[in-house]
Every structure is written in C-alpha cells, then in structure tokens.
VOGU-3710 file (C-alpha; in Angstrom, 3 decimals, decimal comma):
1> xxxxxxxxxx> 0,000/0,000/0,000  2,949/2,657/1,236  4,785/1,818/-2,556  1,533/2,132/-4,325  0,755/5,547/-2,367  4,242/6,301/-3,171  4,016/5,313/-6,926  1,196/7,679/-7,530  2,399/10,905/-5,456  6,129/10,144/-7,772
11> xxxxxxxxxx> 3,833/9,735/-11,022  1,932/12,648/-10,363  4,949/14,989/-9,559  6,992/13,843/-12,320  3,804/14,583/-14,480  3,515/17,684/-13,812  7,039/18,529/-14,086  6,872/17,172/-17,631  3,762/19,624/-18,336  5,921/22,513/-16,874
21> xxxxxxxxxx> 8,402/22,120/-19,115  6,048/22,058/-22,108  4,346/25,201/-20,747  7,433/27,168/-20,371  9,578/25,482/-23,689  6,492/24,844/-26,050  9,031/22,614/-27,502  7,927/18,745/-28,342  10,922/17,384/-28,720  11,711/18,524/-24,797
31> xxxxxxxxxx> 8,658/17,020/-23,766  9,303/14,009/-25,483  13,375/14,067/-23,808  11,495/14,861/-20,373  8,934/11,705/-20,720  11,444/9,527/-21,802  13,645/10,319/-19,218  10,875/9,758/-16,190  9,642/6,633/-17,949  12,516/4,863/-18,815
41> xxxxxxxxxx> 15,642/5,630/-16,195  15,986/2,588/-14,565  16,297/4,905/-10,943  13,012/6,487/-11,358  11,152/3,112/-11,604  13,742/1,625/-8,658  12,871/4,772/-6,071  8,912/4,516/-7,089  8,949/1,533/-4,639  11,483/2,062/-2,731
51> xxxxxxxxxx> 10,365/2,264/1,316  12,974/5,082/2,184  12,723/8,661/2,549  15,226/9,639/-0,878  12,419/8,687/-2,928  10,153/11,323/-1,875  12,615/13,492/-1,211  13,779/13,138/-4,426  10,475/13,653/-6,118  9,729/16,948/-3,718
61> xxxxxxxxxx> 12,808/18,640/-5,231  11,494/18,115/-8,984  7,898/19,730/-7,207  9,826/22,862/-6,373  11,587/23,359/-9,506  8,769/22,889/-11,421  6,910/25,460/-9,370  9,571/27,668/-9,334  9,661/27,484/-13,308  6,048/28,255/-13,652
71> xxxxxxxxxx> 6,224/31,348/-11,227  8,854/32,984/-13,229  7,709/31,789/-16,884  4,234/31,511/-16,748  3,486/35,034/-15,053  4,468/34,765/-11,658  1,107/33,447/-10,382  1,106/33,766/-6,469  -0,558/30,345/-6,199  2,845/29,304/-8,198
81> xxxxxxxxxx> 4,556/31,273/-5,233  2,591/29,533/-2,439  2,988/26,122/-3,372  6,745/26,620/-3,938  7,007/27,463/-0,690  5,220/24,485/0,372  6,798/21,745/-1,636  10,368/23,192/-0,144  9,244/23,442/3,139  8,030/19,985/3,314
91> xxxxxxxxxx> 11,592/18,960/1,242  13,714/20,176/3,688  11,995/17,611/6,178  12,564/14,946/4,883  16,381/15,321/4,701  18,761/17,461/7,370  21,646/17,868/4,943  18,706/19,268/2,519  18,471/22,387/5,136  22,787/23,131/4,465
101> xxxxxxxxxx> 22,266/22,873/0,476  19,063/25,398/0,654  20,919/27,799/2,815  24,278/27,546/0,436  21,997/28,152/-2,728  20,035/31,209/-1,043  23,902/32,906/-0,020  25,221/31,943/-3,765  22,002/33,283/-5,123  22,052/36,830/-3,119
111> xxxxxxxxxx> 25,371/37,197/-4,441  24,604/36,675/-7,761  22,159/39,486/-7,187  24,440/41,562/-6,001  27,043/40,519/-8,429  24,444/42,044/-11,480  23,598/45,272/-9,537  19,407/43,903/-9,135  18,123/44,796/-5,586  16,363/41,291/-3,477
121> xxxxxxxxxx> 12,905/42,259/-3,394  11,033/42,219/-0,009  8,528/39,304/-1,465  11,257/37,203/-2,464  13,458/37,582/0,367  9,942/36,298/2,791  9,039/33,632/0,186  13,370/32,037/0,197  13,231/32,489/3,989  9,936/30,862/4,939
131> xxxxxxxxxx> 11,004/27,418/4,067  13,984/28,028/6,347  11,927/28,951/9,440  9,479/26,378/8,829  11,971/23,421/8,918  14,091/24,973/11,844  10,672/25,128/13,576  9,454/21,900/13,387  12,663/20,285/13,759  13,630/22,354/16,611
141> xxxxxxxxxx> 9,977/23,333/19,162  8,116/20,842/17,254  10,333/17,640/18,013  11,417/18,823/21,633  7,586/18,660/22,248  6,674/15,581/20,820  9,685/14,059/22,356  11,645/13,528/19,105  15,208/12,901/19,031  18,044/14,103/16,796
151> xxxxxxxxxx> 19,915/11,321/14,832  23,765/11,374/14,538  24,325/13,910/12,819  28,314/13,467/12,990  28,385/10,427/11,692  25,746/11,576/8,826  27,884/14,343/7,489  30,940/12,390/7,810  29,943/9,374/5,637  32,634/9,666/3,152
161> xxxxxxxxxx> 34,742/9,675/5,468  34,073/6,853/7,697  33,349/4,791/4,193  37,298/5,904/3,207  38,278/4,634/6,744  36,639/1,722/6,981  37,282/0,361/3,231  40,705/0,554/3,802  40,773/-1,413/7,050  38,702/-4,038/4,947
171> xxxxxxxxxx> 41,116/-4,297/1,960  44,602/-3,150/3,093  46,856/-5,112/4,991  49,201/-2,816/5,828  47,786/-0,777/8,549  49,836/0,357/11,303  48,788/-0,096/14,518  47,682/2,792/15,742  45,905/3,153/12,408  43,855/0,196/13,457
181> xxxxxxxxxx> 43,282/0,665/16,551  41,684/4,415/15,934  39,543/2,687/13,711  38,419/0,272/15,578  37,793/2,342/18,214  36,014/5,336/16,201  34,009/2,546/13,849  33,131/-0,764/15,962  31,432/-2,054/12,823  34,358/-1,274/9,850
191> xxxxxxxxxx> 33,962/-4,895/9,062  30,010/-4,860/8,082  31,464/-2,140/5,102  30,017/-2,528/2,301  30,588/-0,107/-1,165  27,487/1,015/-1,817  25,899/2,278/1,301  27,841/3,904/4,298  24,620/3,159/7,231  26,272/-0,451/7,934
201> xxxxxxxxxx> 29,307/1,161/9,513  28,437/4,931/10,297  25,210/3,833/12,911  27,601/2,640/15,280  30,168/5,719/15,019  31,367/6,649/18,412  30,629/10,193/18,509  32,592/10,332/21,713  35,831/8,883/21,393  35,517/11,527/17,608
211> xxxxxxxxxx> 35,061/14,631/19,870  37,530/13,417/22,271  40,302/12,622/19,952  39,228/15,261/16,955  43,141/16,491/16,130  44,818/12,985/16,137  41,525/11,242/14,331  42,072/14,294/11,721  45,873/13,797/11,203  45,341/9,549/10,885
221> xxxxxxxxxx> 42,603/10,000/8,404  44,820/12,462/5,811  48,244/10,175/6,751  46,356/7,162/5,798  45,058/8,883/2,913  48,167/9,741/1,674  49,388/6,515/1,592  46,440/4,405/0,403  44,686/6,742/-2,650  43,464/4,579/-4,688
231> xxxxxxxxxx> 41,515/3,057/-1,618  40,352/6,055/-0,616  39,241/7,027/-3,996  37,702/3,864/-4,767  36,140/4,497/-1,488  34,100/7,768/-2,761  33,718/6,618/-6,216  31,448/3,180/-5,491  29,122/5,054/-3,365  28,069/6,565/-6,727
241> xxxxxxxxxx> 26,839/3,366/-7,798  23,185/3,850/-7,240  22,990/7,034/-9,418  23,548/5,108/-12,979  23,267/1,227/-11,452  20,409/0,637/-9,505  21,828/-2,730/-8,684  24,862/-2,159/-7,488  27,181/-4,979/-5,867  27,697/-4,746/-2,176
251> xx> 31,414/-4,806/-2,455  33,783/-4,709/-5,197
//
C-alpha cells in the first residue's frame, strides 16, 4: 500500500514537471526528452517503490523546480509562489543535509544578485526564507515537544569519510597499529562495510571517542590517505553506484 501511495504521489509529480516544461519550452521534442527520461531511467522506476525517505525526497525537489519554473515563466502566479514554498518546506523535512544545500543556494544566489547590480525584493526575500523557518521550527519546538530525538548527525555528514576509513581497514593489509586501533575504536562495525551504502558502519560511530580525539583522528585519516589513494578514492567513487546502477554490488 505505502509503494503504491508512493508510486502515484512520484507519477503525479513527475507529471507535472513534464507539463511545466512544455508550458514554459512549447518545444515537443523537450517534452518528449522529459517523458522519456521519467519513464525509462531505470532509478526512477527503482525509487517509485522504494520504502525510504530519498524517494520522496527526491520527487519533492522536482515539485519545487517545477513550481519555481512556472512562477517565473508563466506570469508569476502567487498560487505558483505559495505552493513553492510548500513543496520546499516539506523537502527540507525529509532530509537534514537538505536544510545546508538550501541555505548555500540562497547565499550563492544573493550574491549573484548583487554581483548584477538587481536589488532582493522584499517578497522574495519572505518567500526564500519561509522554508527556512518552517523546517528549523518543526525540527527544533516541534520535536522537543513531541519528544523527538536528533539522529547522529556526525556520523551523517561524515559518511565519506568513515566509508574511506573503513574500506581501507577491509582491503589493506598494511595498517599500522595505531591506524587500526583508531579505527576500531572510532568505527566498531568497519567490518560490516560494504561499497554502496555507508549506514552499515556509520550507525555505530562513536561520537565520543571523535570529539575526544578530533586532532589525532584528523591527522590519521589524511596520513592514511596519503598513503592508500586509490583506496580512498575507490572508497568515494562506489558510493556513486546507485545514481547510474540501480543494482549495485555490495562490495567490489
């Protein structure tokens, strides 16, 4: 029931955003591109029915372009304006690191502003900002009232990271160790690694023993980077599996 639910929100979103792009392009042959691309990338039809959060998330961010593409080429309609608004507010909760990329692309985008000498109207500066208060809101009064808890959110903007780390205690044999035994201590779980996904190793990241030991857990990580690079790269590189090979191997 939750994919089929899912299926039809995804459909209906990635619909629209097809009719968008007619309305603002009038160009068939960019329709056709757009439908072809929904329909047929083997990701769409994989995150359709896919039980986690990135699928909506996913689909939410294709809402608010779309919306913002029919405020500013189809006569800036204010319902256009609301429901922008609306589908980013309800983005940015569904992923924390969405809240850092909306707050980098509102500083880049007041400097382009600035940059070409145009003045930030008062409207736009509320309707960029509301989004922003909304999810600092809810994820701030709203969850210390319903009793919500943060998640880790070390260990979740340190995934490369702690994928680098714990690839190379799975494949090199060379380790010092010291080496080892900082990673054994800062990832309990380096041995469940696997390519493609970092949540195997990073849930049980001791956020303790990182604060506690930040400067020599900093120099270890670039030392050992420096002398295993292709690890490390090979590290970063398979977690990009998912993006062009929906079934991606588990280790490679």
């Amino acid at each position: 029931l939750y994919s089929i639910v899912q299926m039809l929100i995804m459909s209906f979103i990635y619909g629209f955003a097809c009719k968008t792009i007619f309305e603002c392009t009038r160009s068939k042959g960019i329709l056709a591109f757009s439908l072809a691309w929904f329909s047929l990338c083997p990701l769409n039809s994989v995150l359709s029915i896919s039980m986690t959060k990135d699928s909506l998330f996913g689909a939410l961010i294709v809402l608010a372009m779309a919306y913002f593409a029919r405020y500013y080429c189809l006569g800036r309609r204010s319902a256009d304006k609301v429901l922008l608004v609306v589908s980013l507010s309800i983005a940015l909760l569904f992923r924390n690191n969405a809240l850092y990329a909306y707050v980098l692309i509102l500083i880049v985008a007041a400097f382009a502003l600035c940059f070409r000498k145009k003045k930030i109207s008062f409207g736009i500066a509320v309707s960029a900002l509301i989004p922003l208060v909304i999810c600092v809101a809810v994820t701030g009064p709203v969850y210390s009232a319903l009793g919500i808890e943060k998640g880790n959110a070390a260990a979740e903007s340190l995934s490369v990271p702690i994928q680098q780390l714990a690839r190379t205690a799975v494949v090199a044999d060379d380790l010092s160790a010291e080496d080892k035994e900082m990673i054994d201590a800062l990832l309990p779980d380096w041995e469940s690694y696997q390519a493609g996904i970092s949540d195997h190793v990073k849930g049980a990241f001791n956020v303790d023993y990182f604060r506690e030991n930040l400067p020599e857990i900093v120099l270890r990580y670039f030392m050992i980077g420096v002398t295993h690079p292709q690890v490390f790269t090979e590290a970063f590189l398979v977690c990009t599996y998912g993006y062009w090979y929906p079934d991606s191997p588990g280790m490679d």
